[in-house]
LUMVOGU-827675 format. One record per residue (C-alpha): residue in three letters; x, y, z. Coordinates in steps of 0.2 Angstrom, whole numbers, padded with zeros to 4 digits, always signed. Example, Ala and Ser with C-alpha at 12.3 -4.5 7.8 and 13.67 -1.06 7.14 Angstrom:
<mikes>
ALA+0062-0022+0039;SER+0068-0005+0036;
</mikes>
This chain:
<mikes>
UNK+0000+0000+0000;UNK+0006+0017-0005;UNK+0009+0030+0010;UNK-0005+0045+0014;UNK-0002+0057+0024;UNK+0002+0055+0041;UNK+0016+0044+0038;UNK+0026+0026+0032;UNK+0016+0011+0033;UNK+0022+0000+0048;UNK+0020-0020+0049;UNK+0014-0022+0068;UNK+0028-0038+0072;UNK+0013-0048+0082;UNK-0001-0048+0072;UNK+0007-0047+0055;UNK-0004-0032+0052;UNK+0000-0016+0041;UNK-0005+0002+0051;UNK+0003+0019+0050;UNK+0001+0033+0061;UNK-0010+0048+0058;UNK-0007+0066+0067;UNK-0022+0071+0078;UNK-0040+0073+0071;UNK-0044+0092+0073;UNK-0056+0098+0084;UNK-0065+0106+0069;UNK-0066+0089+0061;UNK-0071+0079+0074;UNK-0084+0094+0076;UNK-0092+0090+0058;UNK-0092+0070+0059;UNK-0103+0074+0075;UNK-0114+0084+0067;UNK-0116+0072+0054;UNK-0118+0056+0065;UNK-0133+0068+0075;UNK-0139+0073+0060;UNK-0156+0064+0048;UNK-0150+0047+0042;UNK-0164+0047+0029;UNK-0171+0031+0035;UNK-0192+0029+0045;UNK-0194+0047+0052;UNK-0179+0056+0048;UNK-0169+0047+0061;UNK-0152+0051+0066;UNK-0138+0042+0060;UNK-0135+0036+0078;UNK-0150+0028+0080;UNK-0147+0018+0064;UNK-0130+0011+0066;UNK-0121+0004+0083;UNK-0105-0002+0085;UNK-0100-0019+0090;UNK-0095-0022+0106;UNK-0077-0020+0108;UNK-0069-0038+0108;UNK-0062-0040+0127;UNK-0048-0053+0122;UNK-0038-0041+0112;UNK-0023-0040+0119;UNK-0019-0021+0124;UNK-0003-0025+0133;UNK+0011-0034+0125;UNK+0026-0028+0135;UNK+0039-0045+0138;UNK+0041-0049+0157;UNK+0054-0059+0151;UNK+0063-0047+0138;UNK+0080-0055+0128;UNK+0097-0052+0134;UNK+0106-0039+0129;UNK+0118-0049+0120;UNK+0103-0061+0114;UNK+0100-0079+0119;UNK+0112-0092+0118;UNK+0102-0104+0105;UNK+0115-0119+0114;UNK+0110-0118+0130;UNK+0101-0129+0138;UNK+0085-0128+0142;UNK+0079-0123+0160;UNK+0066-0134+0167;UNK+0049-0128+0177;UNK+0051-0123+0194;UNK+0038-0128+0206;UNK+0030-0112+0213;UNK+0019-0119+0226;UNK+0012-0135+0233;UNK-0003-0137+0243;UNK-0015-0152+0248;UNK-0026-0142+0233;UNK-0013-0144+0220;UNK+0004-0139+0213;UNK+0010-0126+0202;UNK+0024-0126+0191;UNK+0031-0110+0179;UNK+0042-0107+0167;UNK+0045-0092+0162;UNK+0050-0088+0144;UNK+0071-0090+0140;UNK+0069-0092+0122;UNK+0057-0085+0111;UNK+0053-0068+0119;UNK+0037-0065+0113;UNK+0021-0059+0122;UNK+0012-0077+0123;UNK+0010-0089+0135;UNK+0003-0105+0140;UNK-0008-0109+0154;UNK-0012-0130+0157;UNK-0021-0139+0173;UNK-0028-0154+0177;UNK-0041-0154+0189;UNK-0040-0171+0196;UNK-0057-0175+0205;UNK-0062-0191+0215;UNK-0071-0206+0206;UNK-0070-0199+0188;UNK-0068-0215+0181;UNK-0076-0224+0196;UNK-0091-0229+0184;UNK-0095-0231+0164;UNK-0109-0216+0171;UNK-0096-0205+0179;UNK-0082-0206+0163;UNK-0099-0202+0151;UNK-0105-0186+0163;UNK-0087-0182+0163;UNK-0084-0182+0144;UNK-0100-0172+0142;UNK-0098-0159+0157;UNK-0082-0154+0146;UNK-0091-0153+0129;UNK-0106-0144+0135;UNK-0095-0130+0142;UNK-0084-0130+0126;UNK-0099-0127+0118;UNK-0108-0114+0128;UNK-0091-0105+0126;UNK-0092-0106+0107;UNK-0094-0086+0104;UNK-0080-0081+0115;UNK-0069-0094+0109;UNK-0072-0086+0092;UNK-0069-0070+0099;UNK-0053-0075+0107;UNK-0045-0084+0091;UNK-0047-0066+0085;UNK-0035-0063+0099;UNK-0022-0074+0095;UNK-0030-0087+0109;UNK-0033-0105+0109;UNK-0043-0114+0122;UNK-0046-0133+0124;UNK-0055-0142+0140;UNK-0058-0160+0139;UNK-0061-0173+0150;UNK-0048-0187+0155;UNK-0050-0203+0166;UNK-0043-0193+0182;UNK-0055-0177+0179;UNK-0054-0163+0167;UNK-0041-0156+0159;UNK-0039-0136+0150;UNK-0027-0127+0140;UNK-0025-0110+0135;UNK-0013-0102+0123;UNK-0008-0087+0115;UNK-0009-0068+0120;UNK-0002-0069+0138;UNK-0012-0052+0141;UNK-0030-0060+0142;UNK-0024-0079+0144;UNK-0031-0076+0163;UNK-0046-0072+0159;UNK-0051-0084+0146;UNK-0046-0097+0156;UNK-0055-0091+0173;UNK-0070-0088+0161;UNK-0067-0107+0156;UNK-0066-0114+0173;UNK-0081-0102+0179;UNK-0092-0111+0166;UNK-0087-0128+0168;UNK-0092-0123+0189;UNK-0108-0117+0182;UNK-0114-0131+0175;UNK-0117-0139+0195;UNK-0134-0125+0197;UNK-0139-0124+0178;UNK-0147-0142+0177;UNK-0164-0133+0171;UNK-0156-0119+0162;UNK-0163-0118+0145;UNK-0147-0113+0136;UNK-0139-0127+0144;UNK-0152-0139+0140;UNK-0150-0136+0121;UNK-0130-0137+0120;UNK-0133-0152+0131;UNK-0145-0158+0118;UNK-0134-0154+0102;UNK-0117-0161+0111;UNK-0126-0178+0115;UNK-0131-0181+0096;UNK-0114-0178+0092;UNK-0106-0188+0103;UNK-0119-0204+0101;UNK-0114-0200+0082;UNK-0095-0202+0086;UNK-0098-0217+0097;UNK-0111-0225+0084;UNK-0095-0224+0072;UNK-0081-0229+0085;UNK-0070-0242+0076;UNK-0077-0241+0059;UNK-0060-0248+0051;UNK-0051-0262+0055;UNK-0036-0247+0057;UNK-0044-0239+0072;UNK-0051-0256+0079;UNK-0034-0266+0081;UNK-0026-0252+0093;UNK-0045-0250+0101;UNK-0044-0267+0106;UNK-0027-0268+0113;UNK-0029-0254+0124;UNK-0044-0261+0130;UNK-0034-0277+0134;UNK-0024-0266+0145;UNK-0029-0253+0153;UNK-0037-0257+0169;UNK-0052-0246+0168;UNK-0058-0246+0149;UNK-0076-0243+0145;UNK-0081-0252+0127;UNK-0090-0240+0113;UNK-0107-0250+0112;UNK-0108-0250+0134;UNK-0105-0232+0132;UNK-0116-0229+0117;UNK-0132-0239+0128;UNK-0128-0229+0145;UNK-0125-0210+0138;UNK-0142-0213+0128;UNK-0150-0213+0145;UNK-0142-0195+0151;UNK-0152-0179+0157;UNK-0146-0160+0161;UNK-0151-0161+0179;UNK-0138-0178+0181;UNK-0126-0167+0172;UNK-0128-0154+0185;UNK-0129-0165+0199;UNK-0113-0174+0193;UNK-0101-0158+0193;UNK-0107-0152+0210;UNK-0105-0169+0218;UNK-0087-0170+0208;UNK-0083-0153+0213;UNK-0088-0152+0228;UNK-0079-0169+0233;UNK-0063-0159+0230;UNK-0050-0157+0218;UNK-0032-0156+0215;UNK-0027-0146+0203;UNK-0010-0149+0193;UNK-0004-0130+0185;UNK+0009-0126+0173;UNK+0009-0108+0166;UNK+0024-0107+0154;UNK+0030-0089+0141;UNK+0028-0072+0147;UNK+0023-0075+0164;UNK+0034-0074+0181;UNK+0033-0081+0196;UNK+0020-0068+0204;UNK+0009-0070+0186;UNK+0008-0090+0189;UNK+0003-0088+0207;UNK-0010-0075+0202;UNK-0018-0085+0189;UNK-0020-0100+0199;UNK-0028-0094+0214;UNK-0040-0085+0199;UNK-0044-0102+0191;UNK-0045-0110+0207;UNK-0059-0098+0214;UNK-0066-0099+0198;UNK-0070-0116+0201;UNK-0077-0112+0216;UNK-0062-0116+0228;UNK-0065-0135+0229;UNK-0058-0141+0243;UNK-0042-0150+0244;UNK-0040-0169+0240;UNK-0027-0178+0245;UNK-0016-0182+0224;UNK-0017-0199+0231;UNK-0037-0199+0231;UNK-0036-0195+0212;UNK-0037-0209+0201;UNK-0022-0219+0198;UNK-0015-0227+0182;UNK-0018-0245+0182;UNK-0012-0258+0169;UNK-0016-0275+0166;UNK+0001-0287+0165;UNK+0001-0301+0151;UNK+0011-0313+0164;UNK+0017-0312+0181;UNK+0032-0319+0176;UNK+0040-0330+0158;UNK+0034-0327+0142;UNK+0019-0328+0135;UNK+0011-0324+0119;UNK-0008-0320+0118;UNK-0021-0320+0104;UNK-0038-0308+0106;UNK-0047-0309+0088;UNK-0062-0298+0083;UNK-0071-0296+0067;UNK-0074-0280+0061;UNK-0087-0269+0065;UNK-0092-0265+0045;UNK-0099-0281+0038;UNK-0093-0276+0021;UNK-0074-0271+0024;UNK-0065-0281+0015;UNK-0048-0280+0024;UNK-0040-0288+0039;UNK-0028-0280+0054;UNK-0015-0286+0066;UNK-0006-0276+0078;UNK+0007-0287+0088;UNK+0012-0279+0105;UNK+0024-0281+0118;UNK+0022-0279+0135;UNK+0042-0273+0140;UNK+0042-0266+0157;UNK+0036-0249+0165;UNK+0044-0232+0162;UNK+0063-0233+0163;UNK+0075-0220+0156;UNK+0087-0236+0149;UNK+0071-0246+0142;UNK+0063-0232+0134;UNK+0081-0228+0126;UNK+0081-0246+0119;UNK+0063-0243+0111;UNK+0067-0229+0104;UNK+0083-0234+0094;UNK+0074-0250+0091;UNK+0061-0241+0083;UNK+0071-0229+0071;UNK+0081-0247+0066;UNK+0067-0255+0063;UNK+0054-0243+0056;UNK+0063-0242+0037;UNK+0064-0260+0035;UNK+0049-0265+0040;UNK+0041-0255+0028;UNK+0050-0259+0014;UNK+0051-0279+0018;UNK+0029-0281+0020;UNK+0024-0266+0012;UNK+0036-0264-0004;UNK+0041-0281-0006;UNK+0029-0289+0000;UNK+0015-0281-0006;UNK+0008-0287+0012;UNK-0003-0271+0015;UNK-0005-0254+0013;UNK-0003-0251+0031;UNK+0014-0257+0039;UNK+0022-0248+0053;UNK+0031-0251+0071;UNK+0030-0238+0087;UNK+0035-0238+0104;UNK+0020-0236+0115;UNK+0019-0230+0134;UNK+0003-0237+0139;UNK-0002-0226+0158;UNK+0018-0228+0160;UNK+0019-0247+0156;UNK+0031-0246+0140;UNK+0029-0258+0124;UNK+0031-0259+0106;UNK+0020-0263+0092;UNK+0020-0268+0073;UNK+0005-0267+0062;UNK+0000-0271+0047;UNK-0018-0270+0039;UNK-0020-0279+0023;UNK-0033-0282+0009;UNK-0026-0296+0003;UNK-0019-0308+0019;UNK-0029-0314+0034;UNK-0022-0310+0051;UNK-0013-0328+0054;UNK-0004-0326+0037;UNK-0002-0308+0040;UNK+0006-0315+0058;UNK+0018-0327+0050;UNK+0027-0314+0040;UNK+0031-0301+0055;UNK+0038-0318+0062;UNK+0048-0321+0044;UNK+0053-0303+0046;UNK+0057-0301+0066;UNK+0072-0318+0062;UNK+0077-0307+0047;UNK+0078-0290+0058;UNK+0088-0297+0071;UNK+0101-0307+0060;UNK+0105-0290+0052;UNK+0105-0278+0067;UNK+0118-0290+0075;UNK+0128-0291+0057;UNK+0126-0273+0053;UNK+0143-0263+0049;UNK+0148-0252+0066;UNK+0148-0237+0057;UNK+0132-0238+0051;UNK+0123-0243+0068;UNK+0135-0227+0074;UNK+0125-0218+0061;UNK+0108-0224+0065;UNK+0113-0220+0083;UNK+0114-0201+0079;UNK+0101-0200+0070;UNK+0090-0204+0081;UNK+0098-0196+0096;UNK+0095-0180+0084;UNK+0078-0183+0082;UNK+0074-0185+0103;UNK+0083-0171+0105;UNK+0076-0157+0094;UNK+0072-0143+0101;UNK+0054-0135+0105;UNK+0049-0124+0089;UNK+0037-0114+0102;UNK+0028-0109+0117;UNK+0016-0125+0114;UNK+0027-0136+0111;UNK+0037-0133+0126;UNK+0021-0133+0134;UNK+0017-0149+0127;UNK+0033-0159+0132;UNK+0034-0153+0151;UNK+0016-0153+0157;UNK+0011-0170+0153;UNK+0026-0175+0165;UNK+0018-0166+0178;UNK+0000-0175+0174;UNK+0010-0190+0176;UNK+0017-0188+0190;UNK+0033-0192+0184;UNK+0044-0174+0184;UNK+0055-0178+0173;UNK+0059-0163+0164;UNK+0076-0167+0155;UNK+0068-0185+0149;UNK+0075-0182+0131;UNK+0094-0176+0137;UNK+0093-0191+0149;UNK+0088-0206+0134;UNK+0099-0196+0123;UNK+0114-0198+0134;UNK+0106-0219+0137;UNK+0105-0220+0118;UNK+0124-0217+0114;UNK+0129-0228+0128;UNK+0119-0243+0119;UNK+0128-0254+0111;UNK+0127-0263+0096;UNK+0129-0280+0104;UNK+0116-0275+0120;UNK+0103-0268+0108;UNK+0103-0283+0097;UNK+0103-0298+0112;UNK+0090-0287+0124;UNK+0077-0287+0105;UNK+0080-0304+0105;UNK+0075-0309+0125;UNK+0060-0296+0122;UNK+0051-0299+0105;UNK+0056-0317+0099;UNK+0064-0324+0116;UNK+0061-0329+0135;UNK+0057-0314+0141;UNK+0044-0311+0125;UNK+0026-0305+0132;UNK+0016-0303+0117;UNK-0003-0299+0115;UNK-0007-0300+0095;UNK-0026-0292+0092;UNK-0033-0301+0074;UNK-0048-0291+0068;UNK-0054-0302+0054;UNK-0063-0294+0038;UNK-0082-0290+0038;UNK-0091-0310+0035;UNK-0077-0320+0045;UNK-0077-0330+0059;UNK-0064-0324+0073;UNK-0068-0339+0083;UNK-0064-0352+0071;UNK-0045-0344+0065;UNK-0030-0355+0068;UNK-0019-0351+0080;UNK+0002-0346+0078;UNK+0011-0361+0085;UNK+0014-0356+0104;UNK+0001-0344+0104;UNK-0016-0346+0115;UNK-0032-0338+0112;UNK-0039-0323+0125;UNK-0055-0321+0130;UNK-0056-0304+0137;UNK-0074-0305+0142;UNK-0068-0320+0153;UNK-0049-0318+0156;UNK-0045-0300+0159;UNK-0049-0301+0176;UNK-0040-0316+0179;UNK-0022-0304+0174;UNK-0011-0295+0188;UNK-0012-0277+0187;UNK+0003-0264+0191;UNK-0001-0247+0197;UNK+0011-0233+0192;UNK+0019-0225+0209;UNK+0016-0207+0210;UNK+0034-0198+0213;UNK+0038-0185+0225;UNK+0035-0165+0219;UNK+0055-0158+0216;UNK+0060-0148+0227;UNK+0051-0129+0232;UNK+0059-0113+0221;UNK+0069-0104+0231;
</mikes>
């Protein structure tokens, strides 16, 4: 745009927005826009102009204020020093907060993130439904202002997890606060709003939703395979249809007594506020959220839901088979996903996983899906199921049924191992730094940062150099280690192997063949017989100074 008087045109850095700066109006031209605006607009009676056009409310999550509290150095930041971790600010028998203000990307954002962990939330399959839809009804009677603060440069997200409710707000750091007190004032409100109209309709449009997204749970063999193992192992899992025939049941006025039992039975509320935020800001905002959800009072963190897993075998190998058939009738394709139950959350396991994985990811691909020609989905991952670590391979295919697909990972695993243990020293050097490189790339933003360190503090775990600590596990690994520990824990004694077979649409799960070694599950029957192990809560670092 060409410049007019009153000066250059100016980007504004935050908002990407072009602006210049005009002198003062003068007082005899503001005169003659008044007269105007007073004067006949020409519309029913000669009304005034006034009367004819209003302004829209100003939109209250603009930011006004974008100074830094954390401004750069003077000689600018070291992009190779190491990242500081959170400091925990306060803890209380209501919960803990932990801050990090901003060392690297100097910009007037932030991040505000807090479980509220709440007795019983996964107690029953009624609790975990009211649960789930307390959060999507306040998400969507907050629809408007969530439209008005993306216009601010501010994100929100609440949701519902099996230890309470959890929210997230980014952007702006100036109005952060108050979006997210408005979120948790709403999500408080819904305990004395049981026969509000308003709520009744969202509660209305969020339960045809969700029976719709229940209705389709699992509609490809895909999404059914991982389904079902997680529904193997985690200790409190509630299955789509059970869900889809209890929430069909629900009212606003259970909605409403459900939050103001929950609430009201305490909460303990886990708080990272990261970005241009300092210690006082932190401390401010929690107090605001926590009054906002009308000072519950305090729960012991042991009273919260704990993370419970169930364990393949107490002890040996084992190698188990849950088969399903898939929930379209028509589909034409099959799925396997082959687990391993390895051990909970250690820094030297999940090292081991990890350069297991970027050894084997490559290929694996290339041998059943290239090759092959097995499926078009062929993949490995490590998994960190509520802290219990594993590793997975699956394939879904079109063309193969799941004991075929099962004898060619087998084929393949033999292959694998030979050539880890055989592969040239300089190359598994290579492959080592690769994927050292990959665990230890640095947070590209506020969110990111956001999104490594607080999911540490939801768990419990507070380990906030995790990646610097597997890095330095990873280059002590070596070759030989690697190759005999993969060969104990996928194809050896210490092997604990759940394989979930979800046959195409037509096919008989119960009839299928079984891999030599393997024995069929029942889960309906069997779960309960398995141990389970509880992840251990560990102790809050130290106070800040």
């Amino acid at each position: 745009a060409a410049p007019g008087p009153g000066g250059e045109w100016q980007v504004e850095p935050w908002f990407d927005t072009q602006f210049r700066v005009c002198p003062p109006l003068s007082a005899e031209r503001r005169s003659l826009w008044d007269e105007a605006y007073a004067g006949a607009g020409g519309g029913p009676g000669d009304a005034p102009w006034a009367a004819l056009f209003a302004l829209p409310k100003p939109n209250p999550y603009i930011p006004t204020d974008l100074s830094l509290l954390c401004p750069p150095p003077a000689g600018g930041a070291d992009p190779s020093s190491k990242p500081s971790p959170p400091s925990l600010l306060e803890s209380t028998q209501s919960g803990c907060v932990f801050c990090l203000p901003d060392s690297r990307f100097f910009a007037p954002k932030g991040v505000v993130a807090l479980e509220i962990g709440t007795p019983g939330a996964s107690a029953s399959i009624e609790r975990r439904l009211l649960g789930e839809l307390a959060a999507k009804v306040c998400a969507e009677l907050l629809n408007e202002e969530s439209y008005s603060a993306s216009l601010g440069g501010l994100g929100l997200e609440i949701f519902a997890t099996p230890r309470g409710w959890a929210l997230q707000v980014d952007g702006f750091s100036h109005k952060m606060a108050q979006l997210g007190v408005r979120a948790c004032e709403t999500l408080a409100s819904l305990a004395t709003r049981g026969d509000d109209a308003e709520v009744g309709e969202a509660f209305s449009r969020v339960l045809q939703q969700y029976e719709l997204g229940l209705s389709n749970a699992c509609f490809k063999v895909g999404d059914r395979a991982p389904y079902e193992r997680r529904r193997v192992l985690e200790a409190s899992f509630f299955h789509y249809d059970d869900m889809l025939r209890a929430v069909r049941g629900l009212t606003p006025q259970q909605l409403a007594g459900f939050v103001a039992d929950t609430l009201g039975g305490g909460a303990y509320i886990s708080t990272y506020l990261g970005g241009n935020v300092d210690a006082a800001v932190a401390l401010s905002f929690s107090k605001a959220m926590h009054a906002a959800l009308g000072s519950p009072p305090p729960l012991q963190q042991s009273d919260v839901h704990a993370n419970t897993v169930m364990l393949l075998a107490d002890e040996g190998s084992c190698w188990l088979v849950w088969a399903v058939g898939a929930k379209n009738p028509t589909d034409s394709n099959s799925a396997v996903e082959t687990y391993w139950q390895l051990g909970p959350s250690e820094h030297g396991l999940s090292a081991r996983l990890t350069l297991l994985e970027h050894l084997m990811y490559e290929p694996l691909f290339d041998a059943l899906r290239t090759k092959q020609q097995l499926g078009y989905t062929v993949h490995c991952c490590a998994r960190n199921t509520l802290q219990m670590l594993g590793f997975t391979v699956t394939v879904v295919s079109a063309t193969h049924l799941p004991l075929e697909i099962e004898s060619r990972i087998g084929e393949f695993l033999a292959s694998f191992l030979d050539s880890l243990a055989a592969m040239p020293a300089t190359e598994f050097a290579k492959n080592v730094e690769a994927a050292v490189a990959n665990r230890l790339q640095r947070d590209r933003n506020l969110a990111e940062e956001a999104a490594r360190y607080f999911p540490e503090i939801e768990a419990r775990t507070f380990v906030f150099d995790r990646a610097e600590r597997e890095a330095e596990l990873m280059r002590a690994t070596s070759q030989s280690e690697l190759t005999e520990w993969a060969r104990r824990a996928l194809v050896g004694d210490e092997a604990r192997r759940l394989s979930v077979h979800v046959h195409k649409g037509g096919a008989d799960p119960a009839g299928e063949a079984l891999p030599d070694g393997a024995l069929r599950f029942e889960l309906e029957t069997e779960k309960a017989k398995l141990s389970t192990w509880t992840q251990p809560d560990e102790p809050l670092p130290p106070l800040a100074m």
